[in-house]
MOPAC internal coordinates of N, CA, C and O (Angstrom, degrees):
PM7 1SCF
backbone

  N    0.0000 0     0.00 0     0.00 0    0    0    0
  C    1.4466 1     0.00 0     0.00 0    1    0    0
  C    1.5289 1   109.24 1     0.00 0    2    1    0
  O    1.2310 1   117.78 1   -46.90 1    3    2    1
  N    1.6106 1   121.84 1   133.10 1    3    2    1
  C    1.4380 1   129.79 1   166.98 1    5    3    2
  C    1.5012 1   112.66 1   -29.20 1    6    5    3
  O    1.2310 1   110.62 1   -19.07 1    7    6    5
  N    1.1898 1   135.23 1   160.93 1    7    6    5
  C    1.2609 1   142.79 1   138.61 1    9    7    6
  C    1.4582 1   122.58 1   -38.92 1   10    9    7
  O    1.2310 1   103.13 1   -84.80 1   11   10    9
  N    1.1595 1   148.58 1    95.20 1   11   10    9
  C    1.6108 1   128.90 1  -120.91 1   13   11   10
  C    1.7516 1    72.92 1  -131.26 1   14   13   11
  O    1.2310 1   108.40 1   164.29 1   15   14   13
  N    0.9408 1   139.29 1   -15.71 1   15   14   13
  C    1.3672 1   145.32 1   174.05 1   17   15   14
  C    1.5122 1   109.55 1   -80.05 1   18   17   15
  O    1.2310 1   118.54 1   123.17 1   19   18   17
  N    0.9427 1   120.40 1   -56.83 1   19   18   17
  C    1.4398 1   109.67 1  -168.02 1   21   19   18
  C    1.5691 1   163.55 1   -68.73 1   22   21   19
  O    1.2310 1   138.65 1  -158.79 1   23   22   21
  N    1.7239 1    81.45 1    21.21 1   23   22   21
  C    1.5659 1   108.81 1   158.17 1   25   23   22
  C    1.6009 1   105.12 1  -117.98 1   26   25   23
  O    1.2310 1   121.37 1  -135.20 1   27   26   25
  N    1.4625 1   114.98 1    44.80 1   27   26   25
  C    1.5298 1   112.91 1   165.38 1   29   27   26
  C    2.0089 1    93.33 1  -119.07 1   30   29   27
  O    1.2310 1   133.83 1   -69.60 1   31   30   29
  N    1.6885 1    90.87 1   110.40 1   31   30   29
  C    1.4536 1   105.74 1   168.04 1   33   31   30
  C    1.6832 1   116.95 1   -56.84 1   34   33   31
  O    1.2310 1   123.85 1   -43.66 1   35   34   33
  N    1.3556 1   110.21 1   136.34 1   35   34   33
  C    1.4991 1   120.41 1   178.60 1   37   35   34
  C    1.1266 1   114.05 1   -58.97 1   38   37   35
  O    1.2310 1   121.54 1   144.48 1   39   38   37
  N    1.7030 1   114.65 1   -35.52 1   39   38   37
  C    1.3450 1   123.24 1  -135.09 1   41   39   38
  C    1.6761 1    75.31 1   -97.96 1   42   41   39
  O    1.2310 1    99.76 1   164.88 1   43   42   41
  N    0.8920 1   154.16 1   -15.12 1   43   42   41
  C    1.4578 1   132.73 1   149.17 1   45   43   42
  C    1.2338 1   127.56 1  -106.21 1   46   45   43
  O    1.2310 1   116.04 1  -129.67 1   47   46   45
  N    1.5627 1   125.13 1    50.33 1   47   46   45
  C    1.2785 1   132.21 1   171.16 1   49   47   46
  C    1.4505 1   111.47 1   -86.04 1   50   49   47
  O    1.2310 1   119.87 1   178.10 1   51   50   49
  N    2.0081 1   117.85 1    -1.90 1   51   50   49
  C    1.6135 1    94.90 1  -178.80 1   53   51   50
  C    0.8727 1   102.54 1  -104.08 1   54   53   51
  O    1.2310 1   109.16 1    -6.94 1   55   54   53
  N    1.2679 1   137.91 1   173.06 1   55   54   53
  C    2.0094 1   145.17 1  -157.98 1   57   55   54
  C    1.7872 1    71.63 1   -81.44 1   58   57   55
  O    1.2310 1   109.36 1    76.12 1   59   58   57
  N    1.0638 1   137.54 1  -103.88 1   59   58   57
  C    1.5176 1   147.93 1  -146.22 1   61   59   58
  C    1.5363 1   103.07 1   -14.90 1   62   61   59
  O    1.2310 1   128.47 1   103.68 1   63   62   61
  N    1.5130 1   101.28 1   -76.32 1   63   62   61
  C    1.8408 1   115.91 1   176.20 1   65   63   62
  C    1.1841 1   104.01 1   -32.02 1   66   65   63
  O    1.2310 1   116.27 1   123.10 1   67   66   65
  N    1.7137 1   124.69 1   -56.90 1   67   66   65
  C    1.4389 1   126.26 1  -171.14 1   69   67   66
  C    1.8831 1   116.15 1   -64.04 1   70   69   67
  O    1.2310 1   131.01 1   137.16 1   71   70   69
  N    1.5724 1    96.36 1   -42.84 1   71   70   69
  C    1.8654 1   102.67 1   161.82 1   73   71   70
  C    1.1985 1   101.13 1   -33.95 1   74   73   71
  O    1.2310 1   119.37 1   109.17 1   75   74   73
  N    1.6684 1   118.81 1   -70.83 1   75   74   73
  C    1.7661 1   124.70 1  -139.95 1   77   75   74
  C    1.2389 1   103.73 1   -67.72 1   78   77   75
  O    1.2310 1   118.23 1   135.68 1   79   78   77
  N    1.4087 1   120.97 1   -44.32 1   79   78   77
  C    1.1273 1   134.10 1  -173.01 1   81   79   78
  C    1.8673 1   112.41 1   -50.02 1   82   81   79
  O    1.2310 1   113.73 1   111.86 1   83   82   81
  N    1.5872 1   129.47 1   -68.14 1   83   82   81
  C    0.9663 1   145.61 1    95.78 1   85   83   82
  C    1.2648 1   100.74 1    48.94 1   86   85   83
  O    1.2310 1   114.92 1    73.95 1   87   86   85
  N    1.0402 1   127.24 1  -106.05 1   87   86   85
  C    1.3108 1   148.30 1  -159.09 1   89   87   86
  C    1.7818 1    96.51 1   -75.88 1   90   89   87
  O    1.2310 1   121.32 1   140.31 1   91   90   89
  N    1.2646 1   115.08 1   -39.69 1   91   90   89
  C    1.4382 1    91.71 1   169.10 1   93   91   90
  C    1.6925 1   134.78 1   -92.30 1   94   93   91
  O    1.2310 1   138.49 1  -172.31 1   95   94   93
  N    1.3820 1    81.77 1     7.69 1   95   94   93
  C    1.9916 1   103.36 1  -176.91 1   97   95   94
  C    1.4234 1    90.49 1   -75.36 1   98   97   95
  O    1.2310 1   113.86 1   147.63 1   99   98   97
  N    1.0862 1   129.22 1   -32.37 1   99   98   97
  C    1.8750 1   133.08 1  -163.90 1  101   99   98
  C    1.5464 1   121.68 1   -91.13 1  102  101   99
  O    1.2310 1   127.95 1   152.51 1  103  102  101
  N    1.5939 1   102.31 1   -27.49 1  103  102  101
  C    1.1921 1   101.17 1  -136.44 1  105  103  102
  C    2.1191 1    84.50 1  -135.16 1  106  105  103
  O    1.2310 1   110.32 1   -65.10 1  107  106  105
  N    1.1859 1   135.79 1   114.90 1  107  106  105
  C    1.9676 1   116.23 1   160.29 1  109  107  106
  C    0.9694 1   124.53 1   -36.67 1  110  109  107
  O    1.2310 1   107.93 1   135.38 1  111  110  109
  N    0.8911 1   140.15 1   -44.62 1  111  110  109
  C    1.4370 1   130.58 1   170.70 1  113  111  110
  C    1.6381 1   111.72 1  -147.81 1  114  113  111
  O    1.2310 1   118.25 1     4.25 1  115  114  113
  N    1.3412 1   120.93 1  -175.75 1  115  114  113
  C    0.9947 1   142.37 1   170.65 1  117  115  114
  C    1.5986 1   136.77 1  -162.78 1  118  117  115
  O    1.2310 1   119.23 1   -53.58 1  119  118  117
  N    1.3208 1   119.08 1   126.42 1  119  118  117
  C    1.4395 1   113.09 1  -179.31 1  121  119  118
  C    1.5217 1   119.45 1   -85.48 1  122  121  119
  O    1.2310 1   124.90 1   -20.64 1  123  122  121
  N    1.7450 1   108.20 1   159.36 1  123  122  121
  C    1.1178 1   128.14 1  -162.55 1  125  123  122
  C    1.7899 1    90.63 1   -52.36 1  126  125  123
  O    1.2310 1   118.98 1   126.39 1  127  126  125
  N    1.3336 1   119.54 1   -53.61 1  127  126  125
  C    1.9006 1   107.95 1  -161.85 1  129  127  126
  C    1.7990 1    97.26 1   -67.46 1  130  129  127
  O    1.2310 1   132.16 1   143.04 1  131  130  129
  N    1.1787 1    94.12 1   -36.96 1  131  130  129
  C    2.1261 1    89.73 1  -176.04 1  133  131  130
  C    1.8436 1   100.75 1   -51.02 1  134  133  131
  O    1.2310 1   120.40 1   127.93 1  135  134  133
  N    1.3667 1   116.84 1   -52.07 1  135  134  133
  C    1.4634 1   116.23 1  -157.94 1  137  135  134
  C    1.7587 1    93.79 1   -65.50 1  138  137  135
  O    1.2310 1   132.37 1   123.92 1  139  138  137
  N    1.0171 1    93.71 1   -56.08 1  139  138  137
  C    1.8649 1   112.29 1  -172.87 1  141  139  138
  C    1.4219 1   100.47 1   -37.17 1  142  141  139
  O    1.2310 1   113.92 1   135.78 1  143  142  141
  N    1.5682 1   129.12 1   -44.22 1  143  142  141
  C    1.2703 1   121.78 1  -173.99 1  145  143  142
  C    1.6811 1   122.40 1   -96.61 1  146  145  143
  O    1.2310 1   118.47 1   152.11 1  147  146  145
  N    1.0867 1   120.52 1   -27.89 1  147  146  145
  C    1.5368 1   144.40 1   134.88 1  149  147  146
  C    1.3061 1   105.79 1    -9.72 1  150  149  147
  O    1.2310 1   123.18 1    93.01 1  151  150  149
  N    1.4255 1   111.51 1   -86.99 1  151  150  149
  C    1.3613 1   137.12 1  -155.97 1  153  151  150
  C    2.1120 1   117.80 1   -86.64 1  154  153  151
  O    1.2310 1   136.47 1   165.07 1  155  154  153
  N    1.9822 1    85.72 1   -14.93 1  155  154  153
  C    1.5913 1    80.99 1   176.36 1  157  155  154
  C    1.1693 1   130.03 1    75.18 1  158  157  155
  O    1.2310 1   122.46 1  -166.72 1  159  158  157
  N    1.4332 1   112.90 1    13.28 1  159  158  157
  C    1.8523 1   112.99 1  -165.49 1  161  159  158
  C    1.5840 1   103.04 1  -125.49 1  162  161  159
  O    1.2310 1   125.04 1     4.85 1  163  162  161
  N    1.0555 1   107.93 1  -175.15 1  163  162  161
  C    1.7560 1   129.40 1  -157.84 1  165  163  162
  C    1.7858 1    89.82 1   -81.67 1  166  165  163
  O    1.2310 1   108.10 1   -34.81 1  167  166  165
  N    1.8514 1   139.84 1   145.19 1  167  166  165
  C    1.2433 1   107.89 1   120.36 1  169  167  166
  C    1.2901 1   133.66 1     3.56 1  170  169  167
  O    1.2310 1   124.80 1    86.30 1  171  170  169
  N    1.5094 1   108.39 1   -93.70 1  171  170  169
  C    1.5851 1   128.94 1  -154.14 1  173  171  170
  C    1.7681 1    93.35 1   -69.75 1  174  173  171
  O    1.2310 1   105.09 1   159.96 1  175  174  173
  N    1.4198 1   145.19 1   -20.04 1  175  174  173
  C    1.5619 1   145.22 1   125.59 1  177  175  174
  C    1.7074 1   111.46 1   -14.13 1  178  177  175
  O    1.2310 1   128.24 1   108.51 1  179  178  177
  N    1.3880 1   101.74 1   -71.49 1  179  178  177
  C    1.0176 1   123.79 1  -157.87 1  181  179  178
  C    1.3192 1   102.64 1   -56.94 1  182  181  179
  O    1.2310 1   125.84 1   102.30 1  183  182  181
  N    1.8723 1   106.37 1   -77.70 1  183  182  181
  C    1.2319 1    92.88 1  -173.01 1  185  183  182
  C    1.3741 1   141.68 1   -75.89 1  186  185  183
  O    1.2310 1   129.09 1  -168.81 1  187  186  185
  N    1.3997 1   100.09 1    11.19 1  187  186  185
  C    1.8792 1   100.12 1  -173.50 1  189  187  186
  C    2.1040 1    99.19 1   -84.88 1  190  189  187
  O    1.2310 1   127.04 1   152.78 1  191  190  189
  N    1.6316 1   104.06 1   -27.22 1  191  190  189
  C    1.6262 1   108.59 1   168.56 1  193  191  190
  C    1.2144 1   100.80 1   -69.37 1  194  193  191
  O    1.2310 1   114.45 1   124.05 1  195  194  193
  N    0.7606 1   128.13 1   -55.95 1  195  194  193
  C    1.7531 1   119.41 1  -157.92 1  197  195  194
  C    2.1835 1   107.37 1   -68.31 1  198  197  195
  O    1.2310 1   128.43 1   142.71 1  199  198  197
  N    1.2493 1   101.37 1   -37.29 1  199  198  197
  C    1.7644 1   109.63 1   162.97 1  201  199  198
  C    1.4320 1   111.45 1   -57.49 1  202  201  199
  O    1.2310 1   120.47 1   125.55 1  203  202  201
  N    1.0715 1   116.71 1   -54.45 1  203  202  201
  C    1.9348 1   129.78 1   177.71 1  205  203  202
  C    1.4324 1    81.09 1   -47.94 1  206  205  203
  O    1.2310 1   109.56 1    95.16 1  207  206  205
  N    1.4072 1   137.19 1   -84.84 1  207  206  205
  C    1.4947 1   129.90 1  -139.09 1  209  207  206
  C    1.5032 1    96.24 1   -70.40 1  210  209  207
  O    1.2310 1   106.99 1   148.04 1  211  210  209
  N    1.1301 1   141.82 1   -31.96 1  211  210  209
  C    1.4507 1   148.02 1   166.96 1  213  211  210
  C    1.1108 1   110.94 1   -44.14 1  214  213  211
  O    1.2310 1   118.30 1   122.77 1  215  214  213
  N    0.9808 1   120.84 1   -57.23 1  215  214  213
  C    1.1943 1   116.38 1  -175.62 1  217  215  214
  C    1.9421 1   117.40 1   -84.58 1  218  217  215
  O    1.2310 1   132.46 1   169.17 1  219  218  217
  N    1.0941 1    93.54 1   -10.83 1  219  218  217
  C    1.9001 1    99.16 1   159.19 1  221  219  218
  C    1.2778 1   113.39 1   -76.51 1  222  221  219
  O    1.2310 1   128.08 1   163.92 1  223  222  221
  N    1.4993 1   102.05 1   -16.08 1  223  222  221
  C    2.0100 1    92.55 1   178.11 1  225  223  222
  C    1.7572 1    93.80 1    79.75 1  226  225  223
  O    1.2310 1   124.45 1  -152.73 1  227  226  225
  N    1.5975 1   109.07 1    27.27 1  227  226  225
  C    1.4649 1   100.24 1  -175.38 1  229  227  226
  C    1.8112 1    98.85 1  -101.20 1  230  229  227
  O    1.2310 1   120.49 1   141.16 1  231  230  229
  N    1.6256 1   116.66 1   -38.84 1  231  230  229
  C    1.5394 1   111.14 1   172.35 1  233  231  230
  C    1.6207 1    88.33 1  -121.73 1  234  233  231
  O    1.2310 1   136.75 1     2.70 1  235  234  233
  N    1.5116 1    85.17 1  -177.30 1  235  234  233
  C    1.3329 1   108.60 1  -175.33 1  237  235  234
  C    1.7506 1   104.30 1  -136.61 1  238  237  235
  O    1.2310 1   124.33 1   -59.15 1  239  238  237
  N    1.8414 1   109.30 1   120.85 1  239  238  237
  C    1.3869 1    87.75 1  -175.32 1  241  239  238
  C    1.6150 1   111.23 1  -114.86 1  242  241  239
  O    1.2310 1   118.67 1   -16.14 1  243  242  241
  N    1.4274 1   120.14 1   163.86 1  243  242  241
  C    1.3715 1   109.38 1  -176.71 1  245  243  242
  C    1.7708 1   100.82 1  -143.70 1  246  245  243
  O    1.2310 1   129.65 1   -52.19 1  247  246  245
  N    1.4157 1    99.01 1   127.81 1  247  246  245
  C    1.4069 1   126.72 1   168.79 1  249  247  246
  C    1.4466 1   115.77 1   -59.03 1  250  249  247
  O    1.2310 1   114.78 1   -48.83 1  251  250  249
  N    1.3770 1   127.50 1   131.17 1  251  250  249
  C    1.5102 1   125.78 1   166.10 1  253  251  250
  C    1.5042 1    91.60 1  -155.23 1  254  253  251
  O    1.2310 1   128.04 1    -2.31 1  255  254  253
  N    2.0161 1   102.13 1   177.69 1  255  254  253
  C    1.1243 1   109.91 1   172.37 1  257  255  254
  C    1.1729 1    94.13 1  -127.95 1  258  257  255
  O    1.2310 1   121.57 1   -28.29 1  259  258  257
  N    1.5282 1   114.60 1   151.71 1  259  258  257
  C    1.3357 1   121.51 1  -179.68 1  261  259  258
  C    1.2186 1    96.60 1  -120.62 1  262  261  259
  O    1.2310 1   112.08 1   -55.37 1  263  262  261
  N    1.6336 1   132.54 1   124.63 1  263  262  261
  C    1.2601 1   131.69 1  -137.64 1  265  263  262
  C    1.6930 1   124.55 1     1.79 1  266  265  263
  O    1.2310 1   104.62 1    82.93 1  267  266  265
  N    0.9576 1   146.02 1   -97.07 1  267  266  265
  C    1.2864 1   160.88 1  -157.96 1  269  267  266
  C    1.5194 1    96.84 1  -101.83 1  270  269  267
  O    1.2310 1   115.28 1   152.96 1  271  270  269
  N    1.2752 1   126.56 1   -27.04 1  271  270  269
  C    1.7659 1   128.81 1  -147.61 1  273  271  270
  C    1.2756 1   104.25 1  -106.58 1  274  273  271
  O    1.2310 1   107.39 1   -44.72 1  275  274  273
  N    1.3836 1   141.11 1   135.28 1  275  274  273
  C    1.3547 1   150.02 1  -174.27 1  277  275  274
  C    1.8976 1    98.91 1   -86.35 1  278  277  275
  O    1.2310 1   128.31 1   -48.95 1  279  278  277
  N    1.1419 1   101.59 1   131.05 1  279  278  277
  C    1.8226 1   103.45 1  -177.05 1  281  279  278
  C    1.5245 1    95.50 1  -139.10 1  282  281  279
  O    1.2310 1   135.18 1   -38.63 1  283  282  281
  N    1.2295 1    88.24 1   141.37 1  283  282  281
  C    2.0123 1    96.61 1  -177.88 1  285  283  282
  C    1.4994 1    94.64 1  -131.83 1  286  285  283
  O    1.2310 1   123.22 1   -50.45 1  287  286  285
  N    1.2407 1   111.44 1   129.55 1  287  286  285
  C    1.7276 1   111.85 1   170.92 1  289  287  286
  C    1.7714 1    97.89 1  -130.70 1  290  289  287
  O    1.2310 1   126.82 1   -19.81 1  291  290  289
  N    1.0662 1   104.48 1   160.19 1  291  290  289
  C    1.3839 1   152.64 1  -174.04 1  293  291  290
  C    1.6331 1   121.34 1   -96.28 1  294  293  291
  O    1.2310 1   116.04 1   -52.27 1  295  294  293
  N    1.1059 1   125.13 1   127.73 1  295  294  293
  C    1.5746 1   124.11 1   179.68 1  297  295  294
  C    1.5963 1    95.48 1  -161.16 1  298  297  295
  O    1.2310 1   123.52 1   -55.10 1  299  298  297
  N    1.6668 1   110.85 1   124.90 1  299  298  297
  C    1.4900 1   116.33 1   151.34 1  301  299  298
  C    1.3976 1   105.72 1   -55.74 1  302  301  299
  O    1.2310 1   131.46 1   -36.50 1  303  302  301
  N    1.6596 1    95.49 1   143.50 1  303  302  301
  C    1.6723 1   125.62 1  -177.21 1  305  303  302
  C    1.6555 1    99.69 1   -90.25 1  306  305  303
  O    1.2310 1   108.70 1   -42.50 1  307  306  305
  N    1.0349 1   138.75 1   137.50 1  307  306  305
  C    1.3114 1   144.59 1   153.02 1  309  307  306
  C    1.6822 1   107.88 1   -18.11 1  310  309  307
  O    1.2310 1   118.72 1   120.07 1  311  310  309
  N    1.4738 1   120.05 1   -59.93 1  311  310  309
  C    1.2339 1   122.06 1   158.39 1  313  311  310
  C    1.6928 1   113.33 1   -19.77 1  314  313  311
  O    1.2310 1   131.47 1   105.35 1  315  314  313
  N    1.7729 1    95.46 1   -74.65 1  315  314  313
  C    1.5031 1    97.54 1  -151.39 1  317  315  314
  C    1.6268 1    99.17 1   -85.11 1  318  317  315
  O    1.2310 1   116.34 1   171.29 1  319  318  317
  N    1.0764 1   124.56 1    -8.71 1  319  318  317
  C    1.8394 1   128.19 1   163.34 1  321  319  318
  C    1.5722 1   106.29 1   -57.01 1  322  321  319
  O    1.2310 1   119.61 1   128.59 1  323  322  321
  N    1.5318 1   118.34 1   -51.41 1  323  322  321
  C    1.7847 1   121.02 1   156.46 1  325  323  322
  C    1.8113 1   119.99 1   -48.33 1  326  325  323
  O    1.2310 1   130.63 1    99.02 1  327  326  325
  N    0.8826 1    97.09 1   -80.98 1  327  326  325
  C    1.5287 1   106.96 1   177.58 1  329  327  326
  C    1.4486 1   123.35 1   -41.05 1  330  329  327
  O    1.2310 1   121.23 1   159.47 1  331  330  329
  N    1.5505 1   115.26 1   -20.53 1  331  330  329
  C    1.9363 1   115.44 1  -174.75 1  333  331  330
  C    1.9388 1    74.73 1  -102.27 1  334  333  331
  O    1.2310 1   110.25 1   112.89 1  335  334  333
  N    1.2409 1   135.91 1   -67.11 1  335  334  333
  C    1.3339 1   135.18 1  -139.37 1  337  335  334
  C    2.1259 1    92.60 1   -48.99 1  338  337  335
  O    1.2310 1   126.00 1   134.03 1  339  338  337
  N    1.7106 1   106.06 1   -45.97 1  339  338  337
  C    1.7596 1   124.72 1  -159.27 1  341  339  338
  C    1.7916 1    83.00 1   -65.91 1  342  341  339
  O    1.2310 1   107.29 1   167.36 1  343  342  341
  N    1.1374 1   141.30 1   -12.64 1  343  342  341
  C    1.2012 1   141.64 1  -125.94 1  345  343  342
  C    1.6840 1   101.80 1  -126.36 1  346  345  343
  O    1.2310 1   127.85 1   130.12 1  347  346  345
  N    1.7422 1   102.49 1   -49.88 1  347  346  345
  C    1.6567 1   117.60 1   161.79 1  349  347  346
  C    1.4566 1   104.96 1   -63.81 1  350  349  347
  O    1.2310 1   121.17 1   125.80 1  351  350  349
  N    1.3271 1   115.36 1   -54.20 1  351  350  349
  C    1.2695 1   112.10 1   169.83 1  353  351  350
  C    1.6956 1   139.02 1    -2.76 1  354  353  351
  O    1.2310 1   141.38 1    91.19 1  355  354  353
  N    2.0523 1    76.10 1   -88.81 1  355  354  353
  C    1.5846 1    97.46 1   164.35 1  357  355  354
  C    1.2392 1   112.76 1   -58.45 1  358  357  355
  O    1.2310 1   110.65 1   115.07 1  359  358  357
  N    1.1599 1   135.17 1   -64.93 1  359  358  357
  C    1.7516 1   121.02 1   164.54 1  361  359  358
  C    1.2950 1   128.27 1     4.43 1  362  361  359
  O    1.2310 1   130.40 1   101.56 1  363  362  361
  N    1.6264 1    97.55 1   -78.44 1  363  362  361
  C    1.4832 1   130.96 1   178.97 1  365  363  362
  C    1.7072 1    97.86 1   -39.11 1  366  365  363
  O    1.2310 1   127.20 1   113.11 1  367  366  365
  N    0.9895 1   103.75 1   -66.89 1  367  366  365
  C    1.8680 1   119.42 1  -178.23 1  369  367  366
  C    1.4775 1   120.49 1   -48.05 1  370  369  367
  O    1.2310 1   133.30 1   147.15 1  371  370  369
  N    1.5885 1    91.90 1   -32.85 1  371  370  369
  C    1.5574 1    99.58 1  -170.98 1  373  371  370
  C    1.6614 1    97.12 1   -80.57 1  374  373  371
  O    1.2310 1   116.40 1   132.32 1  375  374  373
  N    1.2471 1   124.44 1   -47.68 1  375  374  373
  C    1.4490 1   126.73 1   168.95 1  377  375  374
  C    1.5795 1   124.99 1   -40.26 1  378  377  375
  O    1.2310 1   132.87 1   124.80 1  379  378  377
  N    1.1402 1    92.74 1   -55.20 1  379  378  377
  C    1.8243 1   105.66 1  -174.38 1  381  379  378
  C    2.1742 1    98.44 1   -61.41 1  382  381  379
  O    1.2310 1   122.17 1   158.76 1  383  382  381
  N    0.9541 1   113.46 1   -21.24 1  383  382  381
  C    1.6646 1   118.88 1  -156.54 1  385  383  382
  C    2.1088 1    86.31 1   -83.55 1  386  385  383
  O    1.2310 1   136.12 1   -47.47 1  387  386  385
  N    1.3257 1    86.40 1   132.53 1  387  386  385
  C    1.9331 1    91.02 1   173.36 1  389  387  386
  C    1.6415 1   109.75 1  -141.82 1  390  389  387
  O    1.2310 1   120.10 1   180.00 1  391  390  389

């Protein structure tokens, strides 16, 4: 039998990565307190997943202030919109296989 695994990406094997991802397949963007409460996890959770996918070229994040207040939001990259969809995929495939 093929390698029936090996179009399942690493870079979303942790539940969190797979949340962010998720939530940004649905949705343009999203900010750090929206994901944080969504997803149920720590900051320092948060942002070390959300850097990992950054640095896959899977989101893209951008800094602003919204008056006085520091806001960071979140948006899948065209990249990582390919790479999570090839990813359900393999899933999908891996399920259907008996």
């Amino acid at each position: 039998m093929k390698n029936i695994i090996q179009n399942i990406n690493k870079a979303f094997d942790h539940r969190i990565r797979l949340g962010i991802m998720s939530v940004l397949m649905v949705n343009e963007s999203a900010d750090f307190s929206t994901l944080k409460e969504l997803l149920g996890v720590t900051d320092g959770n948060l942002a070390s997943h959300t850097k990992a996918l950054e640095l896959e070229n899977y989101i893209a994040i951008e800094k602003q202030f919204i008056g006085k207040k520091p806001n960071t939001s979140y948006r899948a990259t065209a990249e990582g919109r390919k790479a999570f969809q090839d990813h359900i995929e393999a899933l999908e495939k891996l399920l259907q296989k008996r």
